[in-house]
C-alpha positions in Angstrom: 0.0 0.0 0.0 1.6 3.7 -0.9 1.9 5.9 1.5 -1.0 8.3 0.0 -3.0 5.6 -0.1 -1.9 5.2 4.0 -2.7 8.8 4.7 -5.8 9.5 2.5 -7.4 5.6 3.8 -8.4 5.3 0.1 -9.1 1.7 0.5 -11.2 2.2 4.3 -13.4 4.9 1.8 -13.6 3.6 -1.3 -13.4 -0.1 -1.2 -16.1 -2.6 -1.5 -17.6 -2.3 1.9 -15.6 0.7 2.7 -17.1 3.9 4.3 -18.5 5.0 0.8 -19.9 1.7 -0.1 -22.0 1.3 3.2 -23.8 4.8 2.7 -24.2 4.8 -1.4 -26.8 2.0 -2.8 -25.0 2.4 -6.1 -22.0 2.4 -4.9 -19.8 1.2 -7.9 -15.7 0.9 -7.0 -13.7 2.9 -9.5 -9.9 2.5 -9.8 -10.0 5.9 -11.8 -11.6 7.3 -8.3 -9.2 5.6 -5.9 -6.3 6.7 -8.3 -7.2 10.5 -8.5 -8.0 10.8 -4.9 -5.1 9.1 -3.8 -2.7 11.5 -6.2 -4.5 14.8 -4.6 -4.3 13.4 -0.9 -0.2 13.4 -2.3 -0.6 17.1 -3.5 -2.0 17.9 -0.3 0.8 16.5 1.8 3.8 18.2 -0.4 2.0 21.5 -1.0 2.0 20.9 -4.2 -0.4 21.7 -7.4 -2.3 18.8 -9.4 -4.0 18.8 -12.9 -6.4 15.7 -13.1 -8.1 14.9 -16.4 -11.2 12.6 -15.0 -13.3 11.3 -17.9 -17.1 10.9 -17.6 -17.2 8.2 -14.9 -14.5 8.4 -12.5 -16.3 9.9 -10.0 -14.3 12.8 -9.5 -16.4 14.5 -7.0 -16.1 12.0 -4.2 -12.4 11.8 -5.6 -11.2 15.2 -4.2 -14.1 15.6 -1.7 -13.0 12.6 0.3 -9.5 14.3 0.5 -10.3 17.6 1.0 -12.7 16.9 4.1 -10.0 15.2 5.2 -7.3 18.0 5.0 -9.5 20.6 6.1 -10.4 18.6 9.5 -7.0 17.5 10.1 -5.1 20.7 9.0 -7.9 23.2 10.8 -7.7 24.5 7.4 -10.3 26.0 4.9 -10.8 24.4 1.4 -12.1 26.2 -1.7 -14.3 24.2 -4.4 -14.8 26.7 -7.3 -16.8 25.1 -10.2 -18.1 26.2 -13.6 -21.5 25.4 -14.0 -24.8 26.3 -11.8 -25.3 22.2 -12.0 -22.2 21.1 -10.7 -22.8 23.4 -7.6 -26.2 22.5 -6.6 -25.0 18.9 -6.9 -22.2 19.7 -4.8 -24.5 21.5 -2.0 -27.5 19.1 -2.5 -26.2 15.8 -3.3 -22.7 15.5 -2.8 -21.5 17.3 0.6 -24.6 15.8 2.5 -24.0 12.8 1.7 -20.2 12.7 2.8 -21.7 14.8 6.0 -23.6 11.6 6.7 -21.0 9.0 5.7 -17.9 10.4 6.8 -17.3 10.1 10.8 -15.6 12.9 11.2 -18.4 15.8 10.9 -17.6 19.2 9.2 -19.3 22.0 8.0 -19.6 23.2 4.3 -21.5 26.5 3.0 -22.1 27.9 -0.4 -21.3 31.6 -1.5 -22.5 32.6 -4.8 -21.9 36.2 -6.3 -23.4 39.4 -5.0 -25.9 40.1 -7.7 -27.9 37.0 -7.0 -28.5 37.8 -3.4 -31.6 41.0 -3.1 -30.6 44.1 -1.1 -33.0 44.6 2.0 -32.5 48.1 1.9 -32.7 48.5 -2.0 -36.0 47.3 -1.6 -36.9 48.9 0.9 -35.9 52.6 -0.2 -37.0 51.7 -3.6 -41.0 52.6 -3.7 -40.3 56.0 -5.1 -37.8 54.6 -7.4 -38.4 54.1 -11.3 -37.6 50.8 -11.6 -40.8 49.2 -12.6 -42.0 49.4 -16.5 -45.0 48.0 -16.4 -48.1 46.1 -15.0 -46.5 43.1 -14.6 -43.3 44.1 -13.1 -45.9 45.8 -10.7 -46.7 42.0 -9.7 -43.5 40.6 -9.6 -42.2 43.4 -7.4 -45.1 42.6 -5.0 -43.8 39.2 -5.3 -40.6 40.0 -4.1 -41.3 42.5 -1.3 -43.5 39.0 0.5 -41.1 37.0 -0.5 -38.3 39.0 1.6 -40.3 38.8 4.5 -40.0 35.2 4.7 -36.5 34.0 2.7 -33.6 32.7 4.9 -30.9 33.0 2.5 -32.2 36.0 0.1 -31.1 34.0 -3.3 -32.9 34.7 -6.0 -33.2 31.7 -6.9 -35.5 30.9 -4.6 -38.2 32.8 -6.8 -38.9 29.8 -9.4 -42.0 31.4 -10.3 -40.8 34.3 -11.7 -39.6 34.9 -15.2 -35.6 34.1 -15.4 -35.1 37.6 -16.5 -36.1 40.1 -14.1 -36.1 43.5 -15.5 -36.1 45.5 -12.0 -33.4 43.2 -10.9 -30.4 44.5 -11.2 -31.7 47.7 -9.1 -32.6 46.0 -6.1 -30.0 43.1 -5.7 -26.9 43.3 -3.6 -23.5 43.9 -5.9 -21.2 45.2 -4.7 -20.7 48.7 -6.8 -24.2 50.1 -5.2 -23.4 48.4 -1.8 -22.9 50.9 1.7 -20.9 48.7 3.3 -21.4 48.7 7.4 -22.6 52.1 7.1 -25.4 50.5 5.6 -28.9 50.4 8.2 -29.7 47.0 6.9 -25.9 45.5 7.9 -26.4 43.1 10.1 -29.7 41.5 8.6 -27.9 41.4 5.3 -28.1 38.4 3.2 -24.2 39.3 2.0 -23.5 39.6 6.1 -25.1 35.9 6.7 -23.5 34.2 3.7 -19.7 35.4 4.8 -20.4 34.6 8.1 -21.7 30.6 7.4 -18.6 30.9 5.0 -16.2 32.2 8.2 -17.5 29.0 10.1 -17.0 26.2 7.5 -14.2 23.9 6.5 -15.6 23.4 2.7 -16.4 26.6 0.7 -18.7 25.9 -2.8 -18.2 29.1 -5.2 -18.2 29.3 -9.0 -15.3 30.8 -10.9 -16.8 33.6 -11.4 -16.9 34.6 -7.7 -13.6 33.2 -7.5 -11.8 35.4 -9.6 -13.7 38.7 -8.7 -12.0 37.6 -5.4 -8.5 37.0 -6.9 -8.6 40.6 -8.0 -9.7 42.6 -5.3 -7.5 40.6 -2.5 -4.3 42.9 -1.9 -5.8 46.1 -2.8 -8.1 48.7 -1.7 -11.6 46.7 -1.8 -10.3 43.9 0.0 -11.6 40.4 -0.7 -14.5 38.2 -1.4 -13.8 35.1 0.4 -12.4 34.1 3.2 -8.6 33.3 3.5 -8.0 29.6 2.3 -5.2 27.0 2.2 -6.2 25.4 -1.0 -8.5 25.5 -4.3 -9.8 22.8 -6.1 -11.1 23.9 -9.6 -13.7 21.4 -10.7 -14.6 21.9 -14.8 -11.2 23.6 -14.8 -11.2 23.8 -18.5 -12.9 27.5 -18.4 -10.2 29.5 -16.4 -8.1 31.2 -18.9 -11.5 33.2 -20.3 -12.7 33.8 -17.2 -10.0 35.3 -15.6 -9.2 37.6 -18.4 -12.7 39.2 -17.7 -12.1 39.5 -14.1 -8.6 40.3 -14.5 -9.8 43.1 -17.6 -11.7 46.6 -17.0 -15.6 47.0 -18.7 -17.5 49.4 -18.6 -21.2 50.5 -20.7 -23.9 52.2 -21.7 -25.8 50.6 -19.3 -23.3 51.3 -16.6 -23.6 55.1 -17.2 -27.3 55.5 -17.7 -27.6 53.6 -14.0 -25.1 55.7 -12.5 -27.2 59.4 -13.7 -30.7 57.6 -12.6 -28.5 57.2 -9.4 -27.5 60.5 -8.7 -30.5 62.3 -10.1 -32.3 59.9 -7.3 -30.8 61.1 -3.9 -32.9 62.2 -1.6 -31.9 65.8 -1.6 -33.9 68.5 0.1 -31.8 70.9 -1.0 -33.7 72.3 -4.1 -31.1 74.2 -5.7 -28.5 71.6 -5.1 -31.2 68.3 -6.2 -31.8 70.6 -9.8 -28.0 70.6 -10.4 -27.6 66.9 -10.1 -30.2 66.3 -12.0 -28.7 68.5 -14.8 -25.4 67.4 -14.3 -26.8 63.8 -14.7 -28.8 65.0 -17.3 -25.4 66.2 -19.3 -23.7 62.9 -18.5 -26.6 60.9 -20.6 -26.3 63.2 -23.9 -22.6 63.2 -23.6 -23.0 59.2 -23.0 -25.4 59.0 -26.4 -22.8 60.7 -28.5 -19.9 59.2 -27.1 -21.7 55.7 -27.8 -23.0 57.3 -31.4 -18.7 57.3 -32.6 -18.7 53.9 -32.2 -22.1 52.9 -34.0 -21.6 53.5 -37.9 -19.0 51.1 -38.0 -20.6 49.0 -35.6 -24.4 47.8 -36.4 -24.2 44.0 -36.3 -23.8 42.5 -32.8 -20.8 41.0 -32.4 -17.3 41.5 -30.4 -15.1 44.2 -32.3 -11.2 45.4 -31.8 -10.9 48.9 -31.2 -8.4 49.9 -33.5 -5.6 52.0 -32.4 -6.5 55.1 -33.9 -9.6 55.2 -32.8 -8.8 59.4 -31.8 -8.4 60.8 -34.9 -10.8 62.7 -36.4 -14.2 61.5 -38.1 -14.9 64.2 -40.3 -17.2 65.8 -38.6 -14.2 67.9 -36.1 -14.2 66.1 -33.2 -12.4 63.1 -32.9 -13.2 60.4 -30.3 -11.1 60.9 -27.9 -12.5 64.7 -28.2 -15.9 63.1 -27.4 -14.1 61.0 -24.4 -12.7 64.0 -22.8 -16.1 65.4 -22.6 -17.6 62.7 -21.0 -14.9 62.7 -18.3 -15.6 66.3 -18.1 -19.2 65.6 -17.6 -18.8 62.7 -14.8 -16.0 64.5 -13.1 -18.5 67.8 -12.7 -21.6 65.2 -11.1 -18.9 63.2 -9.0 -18.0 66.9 -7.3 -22.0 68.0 -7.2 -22.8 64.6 -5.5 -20.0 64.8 -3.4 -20.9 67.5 -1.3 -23.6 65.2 0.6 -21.2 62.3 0.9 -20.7 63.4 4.3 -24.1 63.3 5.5 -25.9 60.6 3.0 -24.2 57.1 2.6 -25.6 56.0 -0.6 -23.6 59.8 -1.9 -20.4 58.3 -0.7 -21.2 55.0 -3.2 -22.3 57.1 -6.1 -19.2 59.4 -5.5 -16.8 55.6 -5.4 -18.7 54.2 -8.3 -18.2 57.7 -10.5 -14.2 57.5 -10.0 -14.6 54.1 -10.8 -16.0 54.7 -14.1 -13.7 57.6 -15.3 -10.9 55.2 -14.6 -12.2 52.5 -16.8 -13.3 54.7 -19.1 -10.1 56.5 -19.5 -7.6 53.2 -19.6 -9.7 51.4 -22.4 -10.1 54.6 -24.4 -6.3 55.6 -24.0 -5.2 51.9 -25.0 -1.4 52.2 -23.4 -1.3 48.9 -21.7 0.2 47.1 -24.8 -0.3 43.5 -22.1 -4.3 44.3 -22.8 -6.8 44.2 -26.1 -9.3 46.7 -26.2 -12.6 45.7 -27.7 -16.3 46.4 -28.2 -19.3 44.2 -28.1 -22.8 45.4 -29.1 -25.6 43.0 -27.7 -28.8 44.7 -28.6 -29.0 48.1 -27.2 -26.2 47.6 -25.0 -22.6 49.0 -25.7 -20.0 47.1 -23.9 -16.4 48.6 -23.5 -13.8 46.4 -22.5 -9.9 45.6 -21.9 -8.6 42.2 -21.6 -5.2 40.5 -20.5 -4.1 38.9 -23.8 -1.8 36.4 -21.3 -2.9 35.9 -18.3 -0.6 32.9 -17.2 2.1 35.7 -15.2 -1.2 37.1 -13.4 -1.7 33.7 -12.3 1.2 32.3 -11.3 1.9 35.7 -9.0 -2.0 35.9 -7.4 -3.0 32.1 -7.4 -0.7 29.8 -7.9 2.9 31.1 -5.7 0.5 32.3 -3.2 -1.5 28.9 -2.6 -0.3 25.8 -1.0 -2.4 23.7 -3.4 -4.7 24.0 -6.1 -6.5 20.8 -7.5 -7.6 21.4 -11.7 -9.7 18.9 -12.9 -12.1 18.6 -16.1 -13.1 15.7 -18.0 -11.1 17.3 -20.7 -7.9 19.4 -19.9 -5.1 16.9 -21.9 -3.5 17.8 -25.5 -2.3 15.2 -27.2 -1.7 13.1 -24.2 0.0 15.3 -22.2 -1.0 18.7 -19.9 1.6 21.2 -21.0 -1.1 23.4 -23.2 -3.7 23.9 -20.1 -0.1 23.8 -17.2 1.1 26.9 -19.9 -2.1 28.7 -20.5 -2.5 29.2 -16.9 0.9 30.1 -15.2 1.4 26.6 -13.2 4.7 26.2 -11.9 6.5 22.9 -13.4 8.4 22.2 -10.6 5.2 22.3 -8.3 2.8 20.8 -10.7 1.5 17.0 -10.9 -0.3 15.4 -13.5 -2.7 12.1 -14.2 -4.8 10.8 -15.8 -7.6 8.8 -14.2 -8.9 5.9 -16.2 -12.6 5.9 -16.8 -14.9 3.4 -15.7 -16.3 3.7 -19.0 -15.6 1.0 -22.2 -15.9 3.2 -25.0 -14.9 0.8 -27.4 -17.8 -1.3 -26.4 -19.8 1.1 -25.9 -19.4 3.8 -28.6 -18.5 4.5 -32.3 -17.1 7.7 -34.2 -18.5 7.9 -37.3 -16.2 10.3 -40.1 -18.1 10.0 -43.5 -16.3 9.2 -47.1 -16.6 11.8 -48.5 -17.5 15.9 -47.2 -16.8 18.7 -49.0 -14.3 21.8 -47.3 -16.1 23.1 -44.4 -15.3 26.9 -45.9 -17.0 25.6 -49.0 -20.5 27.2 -50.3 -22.1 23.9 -50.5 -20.6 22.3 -46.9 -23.9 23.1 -45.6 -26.0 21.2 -47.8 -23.9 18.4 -47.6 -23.7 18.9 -43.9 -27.8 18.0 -44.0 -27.6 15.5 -46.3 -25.6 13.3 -43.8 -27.1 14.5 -40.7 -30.4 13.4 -42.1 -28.9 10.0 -43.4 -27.6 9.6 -39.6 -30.9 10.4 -38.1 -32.2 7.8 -40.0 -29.9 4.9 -38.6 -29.8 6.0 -35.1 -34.0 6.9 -35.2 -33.8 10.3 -34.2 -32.2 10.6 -30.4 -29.6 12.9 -31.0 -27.8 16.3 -30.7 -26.4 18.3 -33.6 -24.1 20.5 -32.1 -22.8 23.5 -34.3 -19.7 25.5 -34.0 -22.1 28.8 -34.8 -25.6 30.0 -34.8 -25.9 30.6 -38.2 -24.6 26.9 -39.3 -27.3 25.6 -36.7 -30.2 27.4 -38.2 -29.3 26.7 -41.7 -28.8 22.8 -40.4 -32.4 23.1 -38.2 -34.2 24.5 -41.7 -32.9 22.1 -43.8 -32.9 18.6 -41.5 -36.0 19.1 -39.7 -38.2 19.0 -42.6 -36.6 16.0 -43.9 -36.6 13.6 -40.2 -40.3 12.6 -39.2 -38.7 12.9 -35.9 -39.6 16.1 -33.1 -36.6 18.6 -33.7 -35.9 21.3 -31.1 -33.5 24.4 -31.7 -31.4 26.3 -29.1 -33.0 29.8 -28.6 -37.1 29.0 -28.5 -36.8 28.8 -25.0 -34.7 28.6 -22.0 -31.9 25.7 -21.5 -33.6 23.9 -19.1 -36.9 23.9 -20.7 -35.0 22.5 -24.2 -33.3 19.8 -21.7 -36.7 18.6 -20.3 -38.7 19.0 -23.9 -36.0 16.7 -24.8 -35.9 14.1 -22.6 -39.7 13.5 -22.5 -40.1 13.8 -26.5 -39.3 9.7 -28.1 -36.8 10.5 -30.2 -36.1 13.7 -30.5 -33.5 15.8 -31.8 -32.0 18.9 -30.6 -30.0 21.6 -32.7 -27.8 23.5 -30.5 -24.8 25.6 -30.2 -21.9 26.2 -27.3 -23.5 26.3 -24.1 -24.7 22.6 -24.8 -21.3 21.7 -25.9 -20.8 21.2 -22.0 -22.6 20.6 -18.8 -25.6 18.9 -19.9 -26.2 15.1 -18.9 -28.9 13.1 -20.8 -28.5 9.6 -19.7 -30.0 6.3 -21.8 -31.2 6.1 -25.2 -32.9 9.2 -25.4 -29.1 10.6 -26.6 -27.7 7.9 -28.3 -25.9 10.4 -31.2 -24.2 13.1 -31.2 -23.4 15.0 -34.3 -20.9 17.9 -34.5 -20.8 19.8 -37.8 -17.3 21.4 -37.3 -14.0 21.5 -35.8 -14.6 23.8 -33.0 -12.2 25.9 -33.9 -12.4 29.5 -32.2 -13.4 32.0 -34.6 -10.4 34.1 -35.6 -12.0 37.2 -35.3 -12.4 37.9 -32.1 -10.8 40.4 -30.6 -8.9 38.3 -27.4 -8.6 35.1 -29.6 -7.0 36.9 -32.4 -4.8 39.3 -29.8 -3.7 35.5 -28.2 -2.7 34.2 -31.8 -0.4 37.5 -32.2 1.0 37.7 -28.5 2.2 34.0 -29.8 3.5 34.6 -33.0 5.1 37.5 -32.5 7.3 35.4 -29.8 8.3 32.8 -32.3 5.8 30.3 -31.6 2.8 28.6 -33.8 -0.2 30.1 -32.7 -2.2 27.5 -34.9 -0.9 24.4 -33.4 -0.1 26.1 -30.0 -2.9 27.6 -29.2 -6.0 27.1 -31.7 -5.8 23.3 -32.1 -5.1 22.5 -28.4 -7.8 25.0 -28.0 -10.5 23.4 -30.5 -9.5 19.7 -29.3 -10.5 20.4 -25.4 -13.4 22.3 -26.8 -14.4 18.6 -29.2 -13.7 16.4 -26.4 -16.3 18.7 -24.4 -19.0 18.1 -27.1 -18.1 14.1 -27.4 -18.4 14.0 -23.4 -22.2 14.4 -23.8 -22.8 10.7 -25.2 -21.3 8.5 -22.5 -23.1 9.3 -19.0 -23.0 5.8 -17.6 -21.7 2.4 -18.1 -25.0 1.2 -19.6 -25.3 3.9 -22.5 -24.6 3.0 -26.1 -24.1 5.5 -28.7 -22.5 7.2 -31.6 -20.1 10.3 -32.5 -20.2 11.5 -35.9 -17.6 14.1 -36.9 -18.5 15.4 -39.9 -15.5 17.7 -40.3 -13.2 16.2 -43.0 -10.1 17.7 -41.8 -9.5 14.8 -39.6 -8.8 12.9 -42.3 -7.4 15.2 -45.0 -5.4 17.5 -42.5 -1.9 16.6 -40.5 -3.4 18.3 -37.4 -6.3 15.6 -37.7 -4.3 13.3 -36.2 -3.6 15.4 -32.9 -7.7 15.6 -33.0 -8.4 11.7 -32.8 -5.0 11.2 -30.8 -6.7 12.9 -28.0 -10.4 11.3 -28.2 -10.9 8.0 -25.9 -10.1 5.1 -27.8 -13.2 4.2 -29.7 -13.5 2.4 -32.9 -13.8 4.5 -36.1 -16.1 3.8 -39.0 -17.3 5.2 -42.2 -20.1 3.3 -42.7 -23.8 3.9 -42.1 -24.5 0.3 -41.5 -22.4 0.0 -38.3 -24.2 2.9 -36.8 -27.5 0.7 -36.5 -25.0 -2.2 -35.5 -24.1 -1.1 -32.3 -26.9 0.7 -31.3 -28.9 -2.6 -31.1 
């Protein structure tokens, strides 16, 4: 017996009739499981940092649970789990950490903090019936709804209200972030739902969060807004395969139209019985808006698809019409520097002045380092998404960040994902991310799955060039021949929207088979349409390419129409693919094929959910074949057998 396996008692938890085994009627014993949790019970014990690729079926959860209960008792330490998806969590707080609260005989405490903006503001709500923040009859209701519903809620989430549409409109002015928040000075302290959740956080061993919350931590800790969290020993990133992207935005500076247009409402709001003073906020805030509308209006002509755009560098110079934008920026600064003074002559006697006056500074800050563009570490882009305007500067590398916030500052951090290997090997995700190679441990746990029993990727003969006019018509002549053999039950996932709705016109009047497409209606409501419609088929894009679990034959197929290459386009990928290149390196088999494979593997992941399901992969990208890079592609899939005939689709289906 190793020594890890010694000090973590992997066999006492894990083995047939072990601790595990006596508590779970399912209980299955996975050498995947006992191998990963016996690798991060070594990470613990030499400080060290892990990166565990568990395929569907290993049964990572209970993998680094088991271990990190066990540290965190023993080492009077606190444990961090920070994981991607609102699923994963609630299994986590729900399923999961009960059950192990149960099992295990050493008890422990474990509490969930989400971010800010999901919790509601007591006094928000309360100080808001004179506000404008309701449009129209119905928000009237749901406000109602939430006022009762505050009287009675423990934990303040809004998730709580399942009743309500998803999409709140008053929302975002009565909910607890942090930008609007008055701190202790705030009546409503003590009471607050922010107050309870840090203190149940202060008192427990295991801590769930969700990367988001985790990296608006990271960046705060060390400066003036002090921290999110409380202090931990050690992280364990479950679905670890999102960090790069979503620490550039939390590591980046936004700002919007939105932003601005809440901040005047703000000001113009304060309860000011001054009247000369209360008429020159409210045209001060007034300015701010029409100086907003025409510094918004420079970026437009150029800009009226939706869609992520760089700013190019000379985005100052003169338009034609005399003033240039950085002319139209310097009078918007003007114009938020002359409220922030107005409002700051109350911030002495009127706490929500004093957040105004914060949030104002704020602003002008962000606004002048993304309009200025002198960082040459960052990319400075725009993204339109309706009528919103979205301003932004991201880290093009954010592995130095990293390593100098996260990883030298933290005895251990745990990343696992069902897909996080290149290849075979860790060095793309360990190099993205700033790990330290002399600190950093790698495995692979075997999955309990037989995917060579149980699966088949289907590549057919013949497919035009997926940049071809016709790819999509042939694309739909296949998927329809595939639906045919495997009676509907599938997912088409596409690499874009407009490749799925093209595919969705064209297949679904050809299949007699219910076909559903992302976008009619929420996530979850396509999930459940699909699982209760005999065989269905659902055209979707990126968010189903991960997270989602439909087990049996209801999801015996899934189809993907392209390489998931990232488009080249956007602003951060295409500032990544330069950062690269203009180092000496290939960003094409560097970044954007390691990037695509993890991205496939994520897509493939959706077939297998248990070690009953049957089912096929069909890839109908021909670039695995006809490509070099093709290879790297199938290297890094689970080894299943690969056909390009129909017939053996039926085959192993029955």
């Amino acid at each position: 017996m190793t020594k890890a396996k010694e000090q973590n008692g992997s066999e006492r938890v894990f083995s047939p009739g072990g601790l595990v085994s006596k508590f779970h009627e399912a209980y299955e014993y996975r050498e995947g499981q006992v191998e990963m949790a016996e690798k991060i019970a070594e990470a613990f014990d030499k400080k060290q940092h892990l990166i565990v690729e568990a395929g569907t079926g290993t049964g990572k959860t209970l993998a680094y649970l088991i271990p990190a209960v066990a540290v965190a008792i023993k080492g009077k330490c606190r444990i961090i789990i920070s994981t991607g998806t609102k699923n994963l969590q609630e299994q986590l707080m729900e399923k999961d950490l009960p059950f192990l609260q149960k099992a295990l005989p050493t008890k422990f405490k474990a509490a969930y903090m989400k971010g800010r903006a999901n919790y509601a503001c007591i006094y928000r709500i309360s100080n808001s019936g004179h506000q404008p923040i309701l449009d129209g009859i119905d928000d009237v209701d749901h406000f109602r709804i939430v006022r009762e519903w505050l009287n009675e809620t423990e934990t303040g989430d809004r998730a709580e209200l399942t009743d309500l549409p998803e999409n709140l409109a008053f929302w975002n002015r009565i909910n607890a972030r942090s930008d609007t928040c008055l701190g202790q000075k705030c009546p409503d302290f003590e009471p607050c739902f922010i107050t309870r959740m840090r203190n149940n956080a202060d008192n427990a061993e295991i801590i769930v969060v969700n990367h988001h919350l985790f990296f608006a931590d990271l960046n705060v800790r060390d400066n003036q807004f002090g921290k999110v969290l409380p202090d931990y020993s050690a992280v364990i990133f479950d679905e670890a395969h999102l960090l790069e992207d979503i620490a550039a935005d939390y590591f980046g500076v936004q700002t919007s139209n939105y932003q601005l247009e809440e901040l005047a409402h703000d000001a113009e709001a304060l309860p000011i019985s001054n009247t000369v003073s209360s008429v020159a906020i409210t045209k001060a805030a007034g300015k701010v808006l029409s100086i907003a509308e025409s510094f918004w209006q420079r970026l437009m002509p150029e800009r009226q698809v939706e869609g992520r755009f760089q700013l190019s560098p000379d985005i100052s110079v003169e338009r034609g019409d005399g003033m240039s934008f950085g002319d139209a920026h310097a009078a918007l600064a003007e114009a938020l520097s002359r409220l922030e003074a107005l409002v700051d002559a109350f911030a002495g006697e009127m706490v929500e002045a004093e957040s105004i006056v914060r949030r104002l500074k704020q602003t002008r800050a962000d606004l002048a380092f993304i309009t200025k563009q002198e960082d040459t570490n960052y990319v400075y882009w725009l993204e339109r998404r309706g009528r919103g305007m979205f301003l932004q500067a991201s880290p093009v590398d954010v592995s130095a960040l990293l390593n100098e916030k996260l990883f030298e500052k933290t005895n251990t951090c745990i990343l696992t994902s069902a897909t996080l290997a290149t290849k075979g090997g860790f060095n793309f995700i360990r190099d993205r991310l700033g790990l330290p190679t002399s600190r950093t441990m790698t495995l692979t746990a075997p999955s309990s799955f037989d995917y060579e029993t149980q699966s088949l990727v289907y590549l057919p003969k013949t497919m035009p060039d997926p940049r071809s006019a016709d790819y999509t018509a042939a694309a739909a002549r296949e998927i329809t021949e595939i639906l045919r053999e495997t009676d509907g039950r599938a997912f088409v996932l596409c690499t874009s929207n407009a490749s799925m709705n093209a595919l969705y016109q064209l297949v679904s009047s050809r299949v007699g088979f219910t076909c559903f497409v992302q976008g009619t209606m929420s996530k979850t409501g396509l999930l459940d349409r699909f699982r209760s419609t005999p065989n269905a088929v659902l055209f979707a894009t990126q968010s189903f390419w991960q997270g989602v679990d439909v087990r049996g034959e209801q999801l015996s197929c899934v189809i993907i129409d392209k390489l998931p290459f990232a488009v080249p386009t956007d602003p951060l990928v295409a500032a990544r693919a330069r950062f690269i290149d203009e180092r000496g390196g290939s960003s094409f088999f560097e970044y954007s094929v390691p990037q695509a494979i993890i991205t496939l593997k994520q897509g493939i992941g959706r077939l297998i959910r248990s070690r009953s399901d049957r089912g096929v992969i069909a890839i109908l990208d021909p670039r695995l074949r006809t490509k070099g890079y093709g290879r790297d592609f199938l290297a890094s899939l689970p080894r299943m057998r690969i056909t390009s005939e129909l017939n053996d689709i039926r085959e192993i289906l029955e």
